[in-house]
C-alpha positions as CSV (number, residue, x, y, z in Angstrom):
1,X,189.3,69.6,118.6
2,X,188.6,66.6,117.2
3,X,186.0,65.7,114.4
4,X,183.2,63.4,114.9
5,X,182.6,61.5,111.3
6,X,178.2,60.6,111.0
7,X,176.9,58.6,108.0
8,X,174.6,59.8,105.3
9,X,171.7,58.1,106.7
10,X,172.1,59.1,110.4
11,X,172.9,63.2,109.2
12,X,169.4,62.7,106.8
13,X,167.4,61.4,109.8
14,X,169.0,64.3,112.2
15,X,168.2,67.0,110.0
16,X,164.7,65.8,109.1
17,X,164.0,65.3,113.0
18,X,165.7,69.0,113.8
19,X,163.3,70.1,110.6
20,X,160.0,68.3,112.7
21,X,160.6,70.2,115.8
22,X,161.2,73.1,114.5
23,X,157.8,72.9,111.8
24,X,156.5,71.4,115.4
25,X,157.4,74.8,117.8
26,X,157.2,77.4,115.0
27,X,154.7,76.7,112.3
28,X,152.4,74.6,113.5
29,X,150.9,76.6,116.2
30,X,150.4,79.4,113.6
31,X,148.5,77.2,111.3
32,X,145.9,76.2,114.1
33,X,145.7,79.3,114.6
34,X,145.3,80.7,111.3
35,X,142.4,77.7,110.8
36,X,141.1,78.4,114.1
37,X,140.5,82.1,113.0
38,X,138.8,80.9,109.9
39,X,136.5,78.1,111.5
40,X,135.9,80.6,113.9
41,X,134.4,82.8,111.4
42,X,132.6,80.9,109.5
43,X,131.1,79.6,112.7
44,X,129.8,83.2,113.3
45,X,128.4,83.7,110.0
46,X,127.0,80.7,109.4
47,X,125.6,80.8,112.7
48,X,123.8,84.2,112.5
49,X,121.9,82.5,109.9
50,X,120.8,78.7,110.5
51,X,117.6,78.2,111.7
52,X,118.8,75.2,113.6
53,X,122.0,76.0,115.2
54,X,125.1,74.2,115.1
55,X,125.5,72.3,118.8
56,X,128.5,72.2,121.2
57,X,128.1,68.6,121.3
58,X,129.4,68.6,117.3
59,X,131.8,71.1,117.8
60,X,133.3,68.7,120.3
61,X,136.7,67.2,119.8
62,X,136.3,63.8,118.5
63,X,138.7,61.9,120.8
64,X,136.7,63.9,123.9
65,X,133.2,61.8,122.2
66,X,134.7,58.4,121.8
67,X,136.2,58.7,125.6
68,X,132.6,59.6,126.7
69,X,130.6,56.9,124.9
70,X,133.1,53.8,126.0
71,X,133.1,55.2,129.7
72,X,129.1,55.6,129.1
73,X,128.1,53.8,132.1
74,X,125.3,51.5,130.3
75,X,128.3,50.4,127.2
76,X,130.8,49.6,130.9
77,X,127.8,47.5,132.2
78,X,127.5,45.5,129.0
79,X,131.0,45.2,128.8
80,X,131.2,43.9,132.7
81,X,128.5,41.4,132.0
82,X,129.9,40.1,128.6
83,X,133.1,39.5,130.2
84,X,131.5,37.1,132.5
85,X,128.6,35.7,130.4
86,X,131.6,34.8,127.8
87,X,134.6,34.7,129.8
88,X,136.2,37.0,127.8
89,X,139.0,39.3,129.7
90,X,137.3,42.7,130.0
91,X,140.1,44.4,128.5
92,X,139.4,42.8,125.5
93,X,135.9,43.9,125.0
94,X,136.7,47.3,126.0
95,X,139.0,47.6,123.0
96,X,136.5,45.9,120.8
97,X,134.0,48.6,122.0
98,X,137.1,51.5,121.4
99,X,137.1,50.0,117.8
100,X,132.9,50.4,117.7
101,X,133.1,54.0,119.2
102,X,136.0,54.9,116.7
103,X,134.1,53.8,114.0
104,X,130.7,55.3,114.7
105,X,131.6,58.8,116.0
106,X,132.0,61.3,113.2
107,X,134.7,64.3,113.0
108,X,132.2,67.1,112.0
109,X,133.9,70.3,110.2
110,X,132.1,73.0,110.2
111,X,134.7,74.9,107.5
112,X,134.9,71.5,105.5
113,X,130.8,71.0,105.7
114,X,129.8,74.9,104.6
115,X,133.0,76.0,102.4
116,X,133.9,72.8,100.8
117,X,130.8,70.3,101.0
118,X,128.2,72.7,100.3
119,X,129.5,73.7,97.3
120,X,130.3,70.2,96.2
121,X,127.1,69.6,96.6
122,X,125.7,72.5,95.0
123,X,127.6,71.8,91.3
124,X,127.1,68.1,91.4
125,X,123.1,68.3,91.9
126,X,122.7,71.2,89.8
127,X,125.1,69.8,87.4
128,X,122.9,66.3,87.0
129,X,119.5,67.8,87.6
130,X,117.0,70.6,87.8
131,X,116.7,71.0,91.1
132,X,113.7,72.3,93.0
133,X,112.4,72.5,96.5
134,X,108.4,71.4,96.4
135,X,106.3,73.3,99.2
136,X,107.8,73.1,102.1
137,X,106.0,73.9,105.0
138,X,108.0,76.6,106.0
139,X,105.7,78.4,108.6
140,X,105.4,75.1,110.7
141,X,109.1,74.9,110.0
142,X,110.2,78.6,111.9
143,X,107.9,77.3,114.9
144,X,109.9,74.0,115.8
145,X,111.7,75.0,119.0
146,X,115.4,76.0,118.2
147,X,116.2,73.7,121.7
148,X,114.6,70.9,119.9
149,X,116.0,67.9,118.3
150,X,115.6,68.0,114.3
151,X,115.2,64.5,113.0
152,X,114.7,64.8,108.9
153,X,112.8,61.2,107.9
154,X,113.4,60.8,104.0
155,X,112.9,58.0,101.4
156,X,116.2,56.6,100.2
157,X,116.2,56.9,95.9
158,X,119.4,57.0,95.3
159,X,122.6,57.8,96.6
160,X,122.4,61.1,95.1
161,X,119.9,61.7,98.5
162,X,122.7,62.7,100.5
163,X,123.9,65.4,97.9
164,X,120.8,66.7,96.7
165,X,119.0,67.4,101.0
166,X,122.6,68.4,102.3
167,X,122.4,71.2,99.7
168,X,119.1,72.1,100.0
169,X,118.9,72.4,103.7
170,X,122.2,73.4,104.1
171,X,120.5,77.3,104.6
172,X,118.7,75.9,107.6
173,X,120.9,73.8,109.2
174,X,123.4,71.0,109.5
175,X,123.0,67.2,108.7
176,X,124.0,64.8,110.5
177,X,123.4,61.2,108.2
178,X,123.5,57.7,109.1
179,X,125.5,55.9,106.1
180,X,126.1,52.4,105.3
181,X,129.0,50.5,105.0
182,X,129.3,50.8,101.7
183,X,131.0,54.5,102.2
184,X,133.7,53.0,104.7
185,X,136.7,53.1,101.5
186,X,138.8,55.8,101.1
187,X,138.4,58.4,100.4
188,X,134.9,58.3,101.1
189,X,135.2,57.4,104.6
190,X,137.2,60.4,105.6
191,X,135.1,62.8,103.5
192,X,131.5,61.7,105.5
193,X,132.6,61.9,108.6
194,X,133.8,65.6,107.9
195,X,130.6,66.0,107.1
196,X,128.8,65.1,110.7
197,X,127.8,61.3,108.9
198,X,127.9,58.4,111.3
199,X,128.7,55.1,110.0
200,X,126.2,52.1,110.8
201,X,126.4,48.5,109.9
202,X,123.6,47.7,108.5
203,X,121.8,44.2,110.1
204,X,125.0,43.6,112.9
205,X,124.3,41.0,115.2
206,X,126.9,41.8,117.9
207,X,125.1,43.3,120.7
208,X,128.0,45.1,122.5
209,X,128.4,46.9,118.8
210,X,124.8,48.0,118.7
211,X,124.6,48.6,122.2
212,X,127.6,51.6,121.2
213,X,125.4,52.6,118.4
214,X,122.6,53.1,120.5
215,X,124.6,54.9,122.9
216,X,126.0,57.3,120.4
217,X,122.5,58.0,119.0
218,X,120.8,58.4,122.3
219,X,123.9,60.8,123.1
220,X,123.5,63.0,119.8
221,X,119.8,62.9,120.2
222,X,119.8,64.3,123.8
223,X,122.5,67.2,123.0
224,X,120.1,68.1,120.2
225,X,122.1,67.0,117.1
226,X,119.9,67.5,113.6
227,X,120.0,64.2,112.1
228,X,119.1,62.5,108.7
229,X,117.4,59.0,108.5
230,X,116.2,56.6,105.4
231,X,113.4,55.1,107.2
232,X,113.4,52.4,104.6
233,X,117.2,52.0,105.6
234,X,118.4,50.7,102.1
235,X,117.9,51.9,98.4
236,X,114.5,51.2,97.0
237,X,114.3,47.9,94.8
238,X,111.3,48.4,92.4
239,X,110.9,51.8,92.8
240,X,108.2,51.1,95.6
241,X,108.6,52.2,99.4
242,X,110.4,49.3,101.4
243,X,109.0,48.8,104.9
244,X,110.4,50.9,107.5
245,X,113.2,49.5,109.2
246,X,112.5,51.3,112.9
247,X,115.9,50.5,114.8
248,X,117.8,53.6,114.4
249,X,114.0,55.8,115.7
250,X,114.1,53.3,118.3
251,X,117.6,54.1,119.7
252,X,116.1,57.7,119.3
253,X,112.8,57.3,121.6
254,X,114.0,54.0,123.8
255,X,114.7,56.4,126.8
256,X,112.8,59.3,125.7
257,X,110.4,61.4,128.2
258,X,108.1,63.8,126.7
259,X,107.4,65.5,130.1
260,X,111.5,66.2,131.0
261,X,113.1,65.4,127.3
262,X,114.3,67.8,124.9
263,X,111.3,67.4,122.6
264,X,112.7,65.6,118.8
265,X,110.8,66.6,115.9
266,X,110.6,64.4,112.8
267,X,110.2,65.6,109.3
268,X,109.1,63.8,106.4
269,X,110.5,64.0,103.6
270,X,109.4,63.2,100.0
271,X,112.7,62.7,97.1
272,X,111.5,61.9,93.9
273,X,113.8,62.1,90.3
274,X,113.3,61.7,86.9
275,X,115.8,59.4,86.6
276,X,118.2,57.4,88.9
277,X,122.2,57.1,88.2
278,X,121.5,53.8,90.4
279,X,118.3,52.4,88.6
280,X,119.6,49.8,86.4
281,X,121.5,48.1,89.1
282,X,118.5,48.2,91.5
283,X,116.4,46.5,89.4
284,X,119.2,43.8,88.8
285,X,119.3,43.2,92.5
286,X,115.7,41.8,92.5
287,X,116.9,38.7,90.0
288,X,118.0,36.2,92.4
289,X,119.8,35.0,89.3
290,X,122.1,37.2,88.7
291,X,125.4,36.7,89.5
292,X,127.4,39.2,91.8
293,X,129.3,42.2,90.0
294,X,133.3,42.1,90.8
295,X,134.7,45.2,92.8
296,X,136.6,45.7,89.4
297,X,133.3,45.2,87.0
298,X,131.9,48.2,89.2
299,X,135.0,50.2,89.2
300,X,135.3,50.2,85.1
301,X,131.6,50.3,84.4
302,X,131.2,53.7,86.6
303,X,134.9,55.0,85.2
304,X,132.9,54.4,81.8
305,X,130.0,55.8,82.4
306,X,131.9,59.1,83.8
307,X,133.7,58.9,80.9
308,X,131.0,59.2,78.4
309,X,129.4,61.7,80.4
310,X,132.6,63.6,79.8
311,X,132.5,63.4,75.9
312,X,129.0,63.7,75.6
313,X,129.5,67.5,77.4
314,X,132.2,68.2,75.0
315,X,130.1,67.4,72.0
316,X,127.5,69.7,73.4
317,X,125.1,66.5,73.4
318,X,125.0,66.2,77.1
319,X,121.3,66.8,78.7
320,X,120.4,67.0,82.5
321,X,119.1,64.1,84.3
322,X,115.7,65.8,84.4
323,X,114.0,67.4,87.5
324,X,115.2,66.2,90.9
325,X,112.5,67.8,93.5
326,X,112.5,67.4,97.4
327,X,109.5,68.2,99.6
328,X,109.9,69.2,103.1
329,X,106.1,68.0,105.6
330,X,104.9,69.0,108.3
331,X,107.0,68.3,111.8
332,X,105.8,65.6,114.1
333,X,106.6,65.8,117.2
334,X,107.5,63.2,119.2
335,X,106.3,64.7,122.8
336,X,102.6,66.1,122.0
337,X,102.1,61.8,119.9
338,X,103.6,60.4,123.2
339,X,101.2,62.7,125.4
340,X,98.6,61.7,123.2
341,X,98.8,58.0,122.7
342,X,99.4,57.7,126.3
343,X,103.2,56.2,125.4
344,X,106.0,56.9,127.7
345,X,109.4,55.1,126.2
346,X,111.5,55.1,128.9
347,X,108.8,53.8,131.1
348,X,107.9,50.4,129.3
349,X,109.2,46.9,129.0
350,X,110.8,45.9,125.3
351,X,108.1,44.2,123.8
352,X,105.7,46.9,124.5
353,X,107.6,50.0,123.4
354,X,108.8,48.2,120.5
355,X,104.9,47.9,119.2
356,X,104.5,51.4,119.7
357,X,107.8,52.6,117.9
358,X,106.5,50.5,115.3
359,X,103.2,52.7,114.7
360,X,104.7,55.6,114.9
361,X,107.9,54.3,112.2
362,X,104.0,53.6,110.3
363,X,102.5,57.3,111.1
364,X,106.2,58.5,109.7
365,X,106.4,56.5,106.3
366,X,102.5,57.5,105.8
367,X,103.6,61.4,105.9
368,X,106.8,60.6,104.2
369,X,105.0,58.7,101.2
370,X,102.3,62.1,101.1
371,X,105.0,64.2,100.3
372,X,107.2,62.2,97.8
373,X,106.9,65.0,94.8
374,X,104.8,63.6,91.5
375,X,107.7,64.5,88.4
376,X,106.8,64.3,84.4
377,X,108.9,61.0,83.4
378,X,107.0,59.2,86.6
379,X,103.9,60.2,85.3
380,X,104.8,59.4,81.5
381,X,105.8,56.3,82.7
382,X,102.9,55.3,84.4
383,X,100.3,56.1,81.1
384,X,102.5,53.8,78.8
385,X,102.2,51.2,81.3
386,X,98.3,52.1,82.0
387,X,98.3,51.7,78.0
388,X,99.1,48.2,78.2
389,X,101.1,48.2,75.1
390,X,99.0,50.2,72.9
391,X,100.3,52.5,70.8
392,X,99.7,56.3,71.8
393,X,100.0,59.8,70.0
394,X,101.7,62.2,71.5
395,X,98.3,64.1,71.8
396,X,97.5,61.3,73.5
397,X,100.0,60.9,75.7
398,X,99.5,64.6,76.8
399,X,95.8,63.9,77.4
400,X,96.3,61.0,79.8
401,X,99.1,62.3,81.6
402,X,97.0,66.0,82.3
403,X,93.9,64.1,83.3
404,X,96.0,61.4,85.6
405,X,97.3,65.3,86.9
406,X,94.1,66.2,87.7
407,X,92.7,63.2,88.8
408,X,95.4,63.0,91.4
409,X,95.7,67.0,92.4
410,X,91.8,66.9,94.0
411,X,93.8,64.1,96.7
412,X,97.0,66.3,97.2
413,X,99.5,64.9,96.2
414,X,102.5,67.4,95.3
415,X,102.8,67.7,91.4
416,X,105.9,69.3,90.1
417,X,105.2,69.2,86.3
418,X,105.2,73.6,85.4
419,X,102.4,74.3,83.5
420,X,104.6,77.1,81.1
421,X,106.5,74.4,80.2
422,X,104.0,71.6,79.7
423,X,104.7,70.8,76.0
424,X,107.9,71.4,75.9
425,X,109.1,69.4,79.3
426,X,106.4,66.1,78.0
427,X,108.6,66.4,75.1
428,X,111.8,66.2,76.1
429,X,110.6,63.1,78.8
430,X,109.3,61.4,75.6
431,X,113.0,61.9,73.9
432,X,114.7,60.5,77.6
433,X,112.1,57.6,77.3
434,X,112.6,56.9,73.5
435,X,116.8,57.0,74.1
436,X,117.0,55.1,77.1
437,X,115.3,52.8,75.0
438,X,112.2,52.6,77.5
439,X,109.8,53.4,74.8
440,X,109.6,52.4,71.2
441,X,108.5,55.1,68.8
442,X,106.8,54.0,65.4
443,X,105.3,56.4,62.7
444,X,104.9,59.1,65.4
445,X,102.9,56.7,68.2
446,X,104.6,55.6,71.6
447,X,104.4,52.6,73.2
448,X,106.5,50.9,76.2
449,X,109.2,48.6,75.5
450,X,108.7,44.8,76.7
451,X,112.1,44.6,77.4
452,X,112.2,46.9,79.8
453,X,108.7,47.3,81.4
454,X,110.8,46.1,85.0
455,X,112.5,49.6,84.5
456,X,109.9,51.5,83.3
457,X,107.6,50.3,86.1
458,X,110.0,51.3,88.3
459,X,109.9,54.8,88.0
460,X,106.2,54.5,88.0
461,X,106.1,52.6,90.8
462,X,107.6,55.5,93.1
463,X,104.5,57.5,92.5
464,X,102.3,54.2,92.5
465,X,100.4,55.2,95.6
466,X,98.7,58.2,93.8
467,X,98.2,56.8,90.5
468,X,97.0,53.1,91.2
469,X,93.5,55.2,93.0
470,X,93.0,56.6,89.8
C-alpha cells in the first residue's frame, strides 16, 4: 500500500476545513437552537408585559427586509426611470439601491435589546445622573390602540437621549431610533442596529437613496413599528429648540389614510439635564471661527475626560451629573388631526401636503417644548443671568429662583426641583456652577462669569420659553 506524502500547509488547511464541517453539522445547529430557546423566552416574557408589543415585522429576518424594500415596486420604478433619465445600466442602480437598503434596515435583537441594552442603559444613565420620569400621562397612554403605530417625538439634548428614553420606556415598549451618521464606526454601528436603530444620512441629496428611506419608513410605519424621532433632527446649538426638520414625519404621513390606515400616534417628549457631557462642544460649533477638531483631538480629549472620571471615582470626589428628567405628553393622533383639518396625505399634490406636514411638525414641537421638564441648574442659571452681573446672596439666589418657580407653575410648565430637598439640591447646583467655573463666588455673593455667559445661557436657554414670560 503505498504512502501519499502532503505538506504542512495543505494537512493544516485539511484539518481546519474537516474541523468547519464538522462545528458546521454538529454544533452549530445546537447553538441556534440553544439561542433560539432563549430569544424565545425572553420574547414571551417580555411580551406578557409591554404595553406596545414587539411586531412581526421586527422579528423579521433582516436579509427577508432588504429583499422586500429593493423589490418595493415604487424603489423598481425609480430605478427604471433613473436608468433612462441618466443612462445608467439598471443593474447598476439596483446595486446602489442594495447598498441604501443594506445600510438603512436595522437587525433588531430582541435578547441583545432587553438582556444586554437595557441594562447598559440602565448603569450608564443612573451612573451619570439622577434620573426621573416627570408626569407622564399615563392614563392617555394605556388608551392608545395596541394596533396603532407609536411614534415618540423628543427634543435632541444630547447624545445621552438615546440612553436615558430607551431605558425609561424600555417597560412599555421597544424603540426603534433614527441615528446619524455619526454612529456608522465600529463598533457603534453594529451595536444600534441590534438595537432596532435605522441609520439616516442626514441632508442627502440622492433621490434614489431617499426614495429607499422613505420606503423603509413608510414600510415600518404601516407594520406598526414604535419609532423614536428628534424633530429638531440635530443636537441643540444654544441650548434653544432648532426648527423642526419635518422629512422623516413626512415619509411617515405622505401616503397616510386616516379612514383605512393603521392610525400613528405621536408623543411628545420633553428631555431636559442639568448638565450636558456635549455642551462645551455645542457651543463651540456656533463660532464660525473655530477651526475643525482632528478625529484624533476627539479621540484623546474624550479618552481624557473618561480618564478623569475614573480617578475622580477612586478618590471618592466623583459627583453625579445632576438630575436628568424626561416627560412623556399627551398622544396626538394623527387620524382624528387629519379628520379634523380636513387633510388627507395620500390624496394631495406635493406642495400642498408638504404645508400641511409642516403645521402639524409646528403643533408637535409646541407640545414637545410644553413638556421639556424645568431642572434646578436651568433655573439657577437663568437668575444669574436675569442678575445681570450683580452680585447675589445665596438667600438671594433662593428667593429669585422660588419666585421664577412660582411665577412659572401658575402656566404649567413641569418643574422637577423637590421641595424636601430645596436647600440642599440649590446648594449643591451653586457648587457645580462655582467648579465648572460658570459662576464666580466672592465673600459669600454669586455672580455669573463673563467668560462663560455663552455656556451659562445655554442651559438657560433650554427653559427660555418659560422664563423669558416672566
Amino acid at each position: 500500500m503505498g504512502q501519499i506524502t502532503l505538506p504542512t500547509w495543505l494537512f493544516i488547511v485539511l484539518l481546519f476545513l474537516a474541523v468547519l464541517a464538522i462545528l458546521d453539522r454538529l454544533f452549530v445547529p445546537s447553538l441556534r437552537w440553544f439561542f433560539r430557546r432563549r430569544l424565545n423566552r425572553v420574547l414571551t416574557e417580555i411580551g406578557s408585559r409591554l404595553e406596545i408589543s414587539i411586531r412581526p415585522f421586527q422579528l423579521t429576518k433582516r436579509q427577508v427586509l432588504i429583499d422586500r424594500l429593493i423589490y418595493d415596486s415604487k424603489v423598481m420604478e425609480a430605478i427604471e426611470h433613473f436608468s433612462a433619465r441618466d443612462k445608467v445600466p439598471r443593474e447598476v442602480l439596483q446595486a446602489e439601491a442594495l447598498s441604501y437598503a443594506r445600510e438603512i434596515v436595522p437587525s433588531f435583537n430582541a435578547y441583545f435589546y432587553f438582556r444586554l441594552g437595557y441594562w447598559v442603559a440602565q448603569k450608564a444613565a443612573r451612573l451619570l445622573y439622577r434620573v426621573r420620569l416627570g408626569s407622564p400621562e399615563n392614563e392617555r397612554l394605556l388608551k392608545i390602540n395596541p394596533n396603532a403605530t407609536v411614534v415618540f417625538v423628543m427634543n435632541h439634548r444630547s447624545n445621552m437621549d438615546y440612553v436615558l428614553v430607551a431605558f425609561l420606556a424600555a417597560e412599555r415598549t421597544t424603540l426603534s431610533y433614527a441615528v446619524g451618521e455619526w454612529a456608522r464606526i465600529w463598533p457603534l454601528e453594529t451595536l444600534f442596529k441590534f438595537m432596532g436603530a435605522f441609520f439616516v444620512r442626514r441632508n442627502s441629496q440622492n433621490q434614489l437613496y431617499r426614495l429607499v428611506l422613505e420606503r423603509y419608513i413608510h414600510m415600518a410605519t404601516r407594520e406598526g413599528v414604535c419609532q423614536a424621532v428628534f424633530l429638531e433632527g440635530g443636537l441643540t446649538r444654544d441650548g434653544r429648540l432648532r426648527p423642526p426638520k419635518m422629512g422623516l414625519i413626512d415619509y411617515m404621513l405622505r401616503h397616510f389614510d386616516p379612514e383605512t390606515d393603521r392610525d400613528i400616534f405621536f408623543i411628545p417628549v420633553g428631555l431636559n439635564y442639568d448638565r450636558t457631557i456635549e455642551d462645551r462642544s455645542q457651543i463651540r460649533a456656533l463660532d464660525p471661527q473655530a477651526t475643525r477638531r482632528s478625529w484624533f483631538f476627539v479621540l484623546k480629549t474624550t479618552f481624557g475626560f473618561i480618564v478623569r472620571q475614573i480617578l475622580l471615582m477612586a478618590r471618592g470626589r466623583w459627583r453625579v451629573y445632576g438630575y436628568a428628567c424626561v416627560n412623556f405628553g399627551a398622544p396626538i393622533s394623527a387620524a382624528e388631526y387629519c379628520r379634523g383639518q380636513g387633510f388627507v396625505p395620500a390624496r394631495m399634490d406635493k406642495y400642498m401636503r408638504h404645508q400641511r406636514v409642516e403645521d402639524f411638525c409646528r403643533l408637535l414641537m409646541a407640545a414637545m417644548e410644553k413638556n421639556i421638564p424645568v431642572l434646578p441648574l436651568p433655573l439657577v442659571a437663568a437668575v444669574l443671568l436675569e442678575a445681570g452681573g450683580e452680585p447675589l446672596s445665596v438667600f438671594e439666589i433662593k428667593a429669585r429662583v422660588h419666585y421664577l418657580i412660582e411665577n412659572i407653575r401658575t402656566r404649567g410648565a413641569p418643574i422637577f426641583f423637590p421641595r424636601e430637598e430645596y436647600d440642599e439640591v440649590l446648594t449643591e447646583v451653586l457648587d457645580t456652577l462655582k467648579l465648572r467655573r460658570l459662576a464666580l463666588e466672592r465673600e459669600g455673593l454669586f455672580q455669573a462669569d463673563p467668560a462663560q455667559h455663552d455656556l451659562l445661557k445655554y442651559y438657560a436657554n433650554s427653559i427660555e420659553h418659560w422664563w423669558k414670560e416672566t
